[in-house]
C-alpha positions in Angstrom: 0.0 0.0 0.0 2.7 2.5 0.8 4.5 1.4 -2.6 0.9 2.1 -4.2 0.4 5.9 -2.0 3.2 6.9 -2.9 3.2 5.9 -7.0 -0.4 7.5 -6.9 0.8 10.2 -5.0 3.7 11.2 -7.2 1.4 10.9 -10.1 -1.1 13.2 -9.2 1.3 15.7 -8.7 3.3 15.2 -12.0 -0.5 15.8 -13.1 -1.4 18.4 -11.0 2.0 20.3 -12.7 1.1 19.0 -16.1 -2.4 20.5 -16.0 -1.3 23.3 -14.3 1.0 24.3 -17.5 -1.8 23.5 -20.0 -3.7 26.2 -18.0 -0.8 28.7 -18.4 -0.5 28.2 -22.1 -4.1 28.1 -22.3 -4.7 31.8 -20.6 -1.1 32.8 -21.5 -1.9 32.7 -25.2 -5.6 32.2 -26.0 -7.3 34.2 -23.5 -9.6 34.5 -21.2 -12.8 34.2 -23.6 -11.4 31.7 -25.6 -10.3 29.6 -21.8 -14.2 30.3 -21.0 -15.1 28.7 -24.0 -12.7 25.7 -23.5 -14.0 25.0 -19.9 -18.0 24.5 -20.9 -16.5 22.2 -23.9 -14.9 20.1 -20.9 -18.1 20.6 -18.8 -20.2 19.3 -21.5 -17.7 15.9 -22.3 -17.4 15.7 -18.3 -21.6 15.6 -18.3 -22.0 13.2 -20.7 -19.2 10.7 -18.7 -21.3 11.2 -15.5 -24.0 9.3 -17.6 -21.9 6.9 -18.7 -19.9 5.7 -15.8 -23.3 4.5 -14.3 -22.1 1.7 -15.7 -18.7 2.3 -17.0 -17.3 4.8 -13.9 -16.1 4.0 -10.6 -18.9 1.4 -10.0 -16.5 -1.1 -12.3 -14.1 -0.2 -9.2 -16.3 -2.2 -6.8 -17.4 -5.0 -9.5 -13.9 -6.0 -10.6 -13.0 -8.2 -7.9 -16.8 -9.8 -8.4 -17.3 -10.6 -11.6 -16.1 -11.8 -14.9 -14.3 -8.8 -16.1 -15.2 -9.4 -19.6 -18.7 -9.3 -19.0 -18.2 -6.1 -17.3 -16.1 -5.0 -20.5 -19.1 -5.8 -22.8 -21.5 -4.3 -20.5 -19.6 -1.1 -20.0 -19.0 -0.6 -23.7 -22.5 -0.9 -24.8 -23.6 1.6 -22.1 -21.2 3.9 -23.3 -22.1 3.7 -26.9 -26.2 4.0 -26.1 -26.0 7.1 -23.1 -23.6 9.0 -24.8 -25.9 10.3 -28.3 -29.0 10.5 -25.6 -27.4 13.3 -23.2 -25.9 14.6 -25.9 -28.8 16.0 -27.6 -30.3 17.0 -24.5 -27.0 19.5 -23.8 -27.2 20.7 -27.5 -31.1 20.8 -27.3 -30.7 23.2 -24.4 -27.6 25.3 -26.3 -25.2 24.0 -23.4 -22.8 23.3 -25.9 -20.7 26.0 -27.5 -21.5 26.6 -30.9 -19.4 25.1 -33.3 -17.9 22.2 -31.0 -21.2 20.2 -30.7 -20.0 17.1 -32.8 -16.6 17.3 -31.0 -18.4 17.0 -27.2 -20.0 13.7 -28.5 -16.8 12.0 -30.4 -14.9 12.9 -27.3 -17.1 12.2 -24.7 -17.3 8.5 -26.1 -13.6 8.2 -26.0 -12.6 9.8 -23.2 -15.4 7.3 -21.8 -13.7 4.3 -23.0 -10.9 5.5 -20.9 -12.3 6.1 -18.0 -13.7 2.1 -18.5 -10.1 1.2 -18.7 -8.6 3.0 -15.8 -11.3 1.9 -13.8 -10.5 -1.6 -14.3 -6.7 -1.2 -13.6 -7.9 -0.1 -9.7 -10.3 -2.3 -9.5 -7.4 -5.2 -10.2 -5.3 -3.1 -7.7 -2.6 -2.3 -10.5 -2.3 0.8 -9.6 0.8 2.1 -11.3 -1.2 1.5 -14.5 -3.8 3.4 -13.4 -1.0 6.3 -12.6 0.7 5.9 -15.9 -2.2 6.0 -18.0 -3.6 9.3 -16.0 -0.2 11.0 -16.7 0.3 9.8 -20.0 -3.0 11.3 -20.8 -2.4 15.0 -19.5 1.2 15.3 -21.1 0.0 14.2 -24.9 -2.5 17.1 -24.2 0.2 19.7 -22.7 2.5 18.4 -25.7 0.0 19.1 -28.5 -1.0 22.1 -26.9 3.2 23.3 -27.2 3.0 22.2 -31.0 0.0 23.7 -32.2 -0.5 26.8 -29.6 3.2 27.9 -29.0 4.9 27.0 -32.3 2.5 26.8 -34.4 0.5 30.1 -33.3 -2.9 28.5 -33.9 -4.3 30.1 -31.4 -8.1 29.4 -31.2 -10.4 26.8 -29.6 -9.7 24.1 -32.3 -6.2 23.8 -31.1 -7.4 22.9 -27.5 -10.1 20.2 -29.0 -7.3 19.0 -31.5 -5.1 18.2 -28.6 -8.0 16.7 -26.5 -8.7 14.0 -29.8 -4.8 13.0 -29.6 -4.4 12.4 -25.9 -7.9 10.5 -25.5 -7.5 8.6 -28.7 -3.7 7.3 -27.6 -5.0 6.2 -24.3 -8.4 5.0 -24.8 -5.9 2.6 -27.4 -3.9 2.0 -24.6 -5.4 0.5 -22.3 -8.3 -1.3 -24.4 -5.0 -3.1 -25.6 -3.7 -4.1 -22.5 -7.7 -5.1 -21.2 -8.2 -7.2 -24.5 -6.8 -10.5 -23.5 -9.8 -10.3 -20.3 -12.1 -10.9 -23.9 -11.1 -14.7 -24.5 -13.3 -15.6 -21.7 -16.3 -13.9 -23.3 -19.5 -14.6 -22.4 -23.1 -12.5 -22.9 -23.4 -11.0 -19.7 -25.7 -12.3 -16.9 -29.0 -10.3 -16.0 -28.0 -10.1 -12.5 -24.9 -8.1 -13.2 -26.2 -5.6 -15.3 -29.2 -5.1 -12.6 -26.0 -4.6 -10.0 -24.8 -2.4 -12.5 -27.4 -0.2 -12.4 -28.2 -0.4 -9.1 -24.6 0.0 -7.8 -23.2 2.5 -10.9 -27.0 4.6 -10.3 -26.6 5.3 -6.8 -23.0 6.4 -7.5 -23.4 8.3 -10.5 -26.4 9.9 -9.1 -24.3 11.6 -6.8 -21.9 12.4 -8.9 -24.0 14.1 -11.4 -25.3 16.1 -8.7 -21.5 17.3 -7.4 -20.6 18.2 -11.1 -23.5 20.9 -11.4 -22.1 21.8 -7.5 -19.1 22.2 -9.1 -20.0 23.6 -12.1 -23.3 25.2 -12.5 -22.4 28.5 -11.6 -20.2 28.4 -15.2 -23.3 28.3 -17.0 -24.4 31.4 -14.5 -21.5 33.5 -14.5 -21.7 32.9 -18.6 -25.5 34.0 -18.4 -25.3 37.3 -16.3 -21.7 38.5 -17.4 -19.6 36.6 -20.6 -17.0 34.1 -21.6 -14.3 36.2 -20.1 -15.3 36.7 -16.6 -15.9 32.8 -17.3 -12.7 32.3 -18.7 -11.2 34.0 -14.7 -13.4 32.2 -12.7 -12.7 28.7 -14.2 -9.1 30.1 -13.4 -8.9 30.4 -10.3 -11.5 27.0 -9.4 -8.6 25.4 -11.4 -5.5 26.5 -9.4 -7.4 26.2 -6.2 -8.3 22.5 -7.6 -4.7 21.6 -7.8 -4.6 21.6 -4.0 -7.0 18.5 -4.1 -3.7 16.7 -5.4 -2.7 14.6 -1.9 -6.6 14.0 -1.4 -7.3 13.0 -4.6 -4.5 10.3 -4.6 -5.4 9.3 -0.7 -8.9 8.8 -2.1 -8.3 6.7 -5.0 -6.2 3.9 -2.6 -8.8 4.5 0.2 -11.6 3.4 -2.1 -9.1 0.9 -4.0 -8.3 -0.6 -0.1 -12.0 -0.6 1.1 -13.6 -2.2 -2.2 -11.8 -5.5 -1.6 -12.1 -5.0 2.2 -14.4 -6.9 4.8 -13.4 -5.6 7.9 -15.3 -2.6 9.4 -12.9 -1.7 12.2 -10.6 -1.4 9.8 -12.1 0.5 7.2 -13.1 3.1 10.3 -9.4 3.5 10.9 -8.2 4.2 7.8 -11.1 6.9 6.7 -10.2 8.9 10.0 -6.6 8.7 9.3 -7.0 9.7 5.9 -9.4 12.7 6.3 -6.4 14.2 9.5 -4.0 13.7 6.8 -5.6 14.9 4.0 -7.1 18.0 5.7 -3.6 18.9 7.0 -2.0 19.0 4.1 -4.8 20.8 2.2 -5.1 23.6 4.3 -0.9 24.1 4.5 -1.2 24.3 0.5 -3.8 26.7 0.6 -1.8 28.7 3.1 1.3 28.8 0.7 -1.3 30.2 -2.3 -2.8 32.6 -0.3 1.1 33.9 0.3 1.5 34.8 -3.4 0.9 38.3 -4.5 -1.9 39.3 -7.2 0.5 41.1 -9.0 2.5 37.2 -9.6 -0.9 35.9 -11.0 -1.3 39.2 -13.4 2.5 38.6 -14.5 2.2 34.6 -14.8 -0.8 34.6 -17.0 -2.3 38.6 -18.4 -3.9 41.3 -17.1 -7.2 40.7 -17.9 -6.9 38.0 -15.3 -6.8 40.7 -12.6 -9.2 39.4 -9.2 -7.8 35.8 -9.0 -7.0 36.3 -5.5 -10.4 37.2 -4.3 -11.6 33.8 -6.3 -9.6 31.8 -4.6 -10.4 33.1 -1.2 -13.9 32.5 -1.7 -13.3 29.3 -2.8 -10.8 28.2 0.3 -13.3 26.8 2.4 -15.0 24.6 0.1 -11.8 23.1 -1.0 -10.7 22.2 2.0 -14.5 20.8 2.4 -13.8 18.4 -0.6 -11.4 17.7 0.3 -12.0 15.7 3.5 -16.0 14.9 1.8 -14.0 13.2 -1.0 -12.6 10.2 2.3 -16.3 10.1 2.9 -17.7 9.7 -0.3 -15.0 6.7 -0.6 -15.7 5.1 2.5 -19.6 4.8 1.7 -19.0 3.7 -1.8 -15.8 1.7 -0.8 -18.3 0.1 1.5 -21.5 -0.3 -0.8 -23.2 2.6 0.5 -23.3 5.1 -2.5 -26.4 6.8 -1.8 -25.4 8.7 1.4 -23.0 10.3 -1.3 -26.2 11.2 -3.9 -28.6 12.5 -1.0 -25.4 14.3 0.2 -24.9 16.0 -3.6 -28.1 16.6 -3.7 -28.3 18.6 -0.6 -24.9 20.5 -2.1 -26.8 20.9 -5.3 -30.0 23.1 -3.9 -27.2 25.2 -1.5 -25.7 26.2 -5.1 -28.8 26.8 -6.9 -30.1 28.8 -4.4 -27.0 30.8 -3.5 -25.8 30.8 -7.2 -29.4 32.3 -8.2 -28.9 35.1 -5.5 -25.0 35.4 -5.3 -23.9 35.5 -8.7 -25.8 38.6 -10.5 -24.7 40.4 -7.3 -21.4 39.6 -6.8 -20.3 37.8 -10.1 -17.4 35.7 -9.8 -16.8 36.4 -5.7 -20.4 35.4 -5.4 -20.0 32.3 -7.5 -16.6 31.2 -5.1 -19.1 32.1 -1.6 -21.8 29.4 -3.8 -19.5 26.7 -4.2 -17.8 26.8 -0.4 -21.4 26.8 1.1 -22.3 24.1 -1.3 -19.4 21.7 -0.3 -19.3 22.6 3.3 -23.1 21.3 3.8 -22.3 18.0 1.6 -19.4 17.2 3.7 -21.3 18.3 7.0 -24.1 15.5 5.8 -22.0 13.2 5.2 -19.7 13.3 8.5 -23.1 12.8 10.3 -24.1 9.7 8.4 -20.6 8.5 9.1 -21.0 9.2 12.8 -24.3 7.3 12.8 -22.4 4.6 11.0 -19.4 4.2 13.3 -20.5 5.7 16.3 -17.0 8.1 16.0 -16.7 11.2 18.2 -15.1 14.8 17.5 -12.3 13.6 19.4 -11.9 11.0 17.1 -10.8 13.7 14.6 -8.4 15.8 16.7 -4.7 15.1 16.1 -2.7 13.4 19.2 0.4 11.8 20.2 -1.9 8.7 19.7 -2.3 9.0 16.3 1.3 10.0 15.7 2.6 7.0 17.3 -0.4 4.6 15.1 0.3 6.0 12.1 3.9 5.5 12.5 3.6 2.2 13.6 1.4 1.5 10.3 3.9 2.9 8.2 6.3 1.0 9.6 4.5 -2.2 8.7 4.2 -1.0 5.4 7.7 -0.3 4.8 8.5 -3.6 5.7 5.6 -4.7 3.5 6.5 -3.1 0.5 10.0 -4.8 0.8 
């Protein structure tokens, strides 16, 4: 497991640094109404792979270690190529695609499903440095396209971001279908049972997970209504570099739910959420202390000057973040544990906070209003979800509070798994 922290750890931060730079180069030399643009493209891919992972997302996570994997392949597959056309024309019917780029949300929404199928299955198996490499590998053929066509080639409009998304996505989704394939020799037309499971596992899951994407992201589609694609184009900024923090709980989640999927003992799963949500909330809030250091004028010089007000967006987005980041143990532990619909009622409370605040906020305060939305949002998710999980257990506050205790425990663990991992 330590071997496995800290591959997934390094690799979300070789991410986190790669995405980072795609962001520079994105603002740096296409602007902020053409970044606006690019983030509802990605909004509109990332909505149509919320409805597909109900049976081709994290769910497969759980499955895995249950059930013939090329069943799951078949089943997954199918779903993707059915869902995808359906919610597609229901974000175009609506004009929540940008014009132009409609066809491209689709085509890429299907592959960039198909990879999502295959990393899911690498963590499922537990091969978790496949998982990592295939995540990196992704975001570095995107920040390498984005060098060829944007920097030296000067095509700077939208078409060189999408052109860059259709290499990365295509290379991978090839990737790891290949190394999947030989799962396909045992093939078999799927038993009713699993796709029920399917559904009834992958719909509690994605349900909540549809409902934290619009937490996340419906005050785009506000801030785009009331003011334009450049104050779009700075807020999806700042939620971007204040998203990077999420890099230690994003890869502490990811073995968490990796650890609890294939786990049967409840003690144990206690123990390990507790220590991961002291750990991860640490280190999240020392992060965000070390941002909240840096000058606005850095920001204006890093990326332009029509950037201007980054700080105040990431300020009002602080709390949340470190919200998410301790909600995202949670969320793991119920699914981890087949419990995924303390994480949808949990969304859902999230997603009438934002509606509410977003309707109220936004035209008021524009982008600092849409940052106060989202904290409130993710601070009563988590707040849900700690009280479920104190039901559950039966943990105290104290339980949370740092101690000599837990030094010496988590010591002792890391001890074990140091002489574990050879």
């Amino acid at each position: 497991m330590l071997r496995n922290l800290l591959s997934t750890t390094s690799a979300r931060l070789i991410i986190a640094v790669i995405n980072l730079s795609i962001v520079w180069i994105s603002a740096r030399f296409l602007g902020a109404e053409i970044l606006g643009t690019i983030s509802l493209i990605i909004l509109g891919i990332s909505i149509i792979q919320l409805f597909t992972a109900v049976l081709a997302g994290s769910s497969l996570v759980y499955q895995v270690s249950r059930h013939p994997l090329a069943e799951l392949l078949i089943i997954a597959w199918i779903w993707i190529l059915i869902i995808s056309p359906v919610v597609w024309l229901l974000l175009s019917a609506f004009s929540l695609i940008p014009a132009g780029f409609e066809v491209d949300v689709l085509i890429l929404s299907v592959i960039g499903g198909i990879v999502t199928v295959n990393q899911n299955v690498f963590l499922g198996r537990e091969k978790v440095n496949l998982f990592n490499i295939l995540a990196v590998l992704q975001s570095l053929i995107v920040f390498v396209s984005l060098v060829i066509l944007v920097v030296y080639k000067k095509w700077l409009t939208t078409d060189a971001y999408v052109t860059a998304q259709y290499i990365s996505l295509a290379i991978t989704a090839l990737t790891g279908t290949l190394l999947n394939l030989p799962s396909l020799r045992n093939f078999r037309i799927p038993k009713t049972i699993i796709i029920r499971e399917a559904f009834r596992f992958g719909g509690f899951l994605q349900a909540a997970s549809i409902m934290q994407l619009f937490n996340y992201r419906l005050s785009y589609y506000l801030i785009e209504k009331f003011f334009d694609r450049a104050t779009l184009g700075v807020f999806s900024l700042g939620v971007q570099i204040t998203e990077s923090v999420w890099i230690i709980s994003k890869s502490m989640a990811v073995l968490l739910y990796s650890k609890l999927s294939n786990n049967r003992n409840d003690e144990y799963a206690v123990r390990l959420t507790l220590n991961f949500i002291k750990a991860t909330a640490m280190v999240t809030l020392l992060i965000l202390l070390m941002i909240f250091m840096l000058p606005e004028g850095l920001f204006i010089f890093i990326f332009r000057s029509e950037f201007s007000g980054l700080t105040t967006v990431i300020q009002s987005l602080s709390p949340g973040i470190i919200a998410v980041a301790v909600s995202l143990m949670y969320s793991h532990y119920f699914s981890g544990n087949g419990k995924p619909m303390h994480n949808t009622v949990s969304s859902g409370l999230g997603l009438v906070v934002t509606i509410v605040l977003g309707l109220t906020l936004i035209p008021i305060m524009g982008t600092t209003g849409a940052g106060i939305t989202a904290s409130m949002s993710y601070l009563v998710s988590m707040m849900y979800q700690a009280y479920i999980f104190k039901t559950y257990t039966g943990v105290t506050i104290k339980s949370y509070l740092p101690g000599k205790n837990d030094y010496l425990q988590v010591k002792s663990e890391l001890k074990a798994l140091i002489k574990a991992s050879g």
